[in-house]
N, C-alpha and C positions, 0 to 999 in steps of 0.2 A: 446509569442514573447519576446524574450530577447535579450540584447546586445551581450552576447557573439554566439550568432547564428547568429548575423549580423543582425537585424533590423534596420532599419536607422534612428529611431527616438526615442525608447525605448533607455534608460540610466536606468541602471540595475549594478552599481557598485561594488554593494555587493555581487550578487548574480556571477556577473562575476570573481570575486577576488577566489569565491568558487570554480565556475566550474576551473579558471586559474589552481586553487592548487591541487583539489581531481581528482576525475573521473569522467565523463561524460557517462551516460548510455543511448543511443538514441534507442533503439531496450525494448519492451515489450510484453510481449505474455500473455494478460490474460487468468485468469484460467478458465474462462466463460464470452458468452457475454453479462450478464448482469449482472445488480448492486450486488445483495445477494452473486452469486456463485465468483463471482470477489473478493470480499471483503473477501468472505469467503477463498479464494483459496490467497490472499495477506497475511492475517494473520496470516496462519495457514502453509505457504508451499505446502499443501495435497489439493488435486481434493477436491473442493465442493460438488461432492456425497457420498465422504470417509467418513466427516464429518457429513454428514447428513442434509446438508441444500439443502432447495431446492435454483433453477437457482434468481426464486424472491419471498420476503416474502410482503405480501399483507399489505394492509394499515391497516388493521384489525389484523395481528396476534400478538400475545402478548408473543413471543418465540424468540430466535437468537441463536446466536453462544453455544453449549453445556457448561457447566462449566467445562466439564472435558477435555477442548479441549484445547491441549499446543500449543500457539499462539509464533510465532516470539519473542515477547514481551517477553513472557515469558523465552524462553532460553536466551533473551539476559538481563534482572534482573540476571539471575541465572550467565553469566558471568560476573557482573559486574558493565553495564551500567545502567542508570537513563533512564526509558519511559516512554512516555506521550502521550493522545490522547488528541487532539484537535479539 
């Protein structure tokens, strides 16, 4: 709930100054409906069974995203930009 989507009580300045100036993207279609193949289908661009993960990785598993797998992140280092997880 933000101001510039019209909440009537949220004050959200900063973040409305951003939406004022860039783009606004209201439509997403994840890549799976759940957490693992999601994440994995946001970073990567590629279906999460392309990659090889499955839909969700257990509390238990001690595995993720392949190392050889070119993440977003990664093309966008190569043009350029500074990335960071947080």
């Amino acid at each position: 709930d933000l101001g510039f989507t019209g909440h009537p009580t949220t004050s959200t300045p900063n973040i409305d100054r951003l939406a004022k100036n860039g783009k606004i993207l209201t439509t997403w279609y994840s890549g799976c409906p759940v957490c693992t193949g999601s994440r994995t289908a946001l970073m990567t661009g590629r279906q999460f069974t392309r990659v090889g993960t499955p839909g969700v990785f257990g509390a238990t598993v001690d595995v993720g995203l392949p190392l050889n797998e070119t993440t977003v992140a990664d093309q966008a280092k190569k043009a350029g930009y500074a990335t960071a997880m947080m």
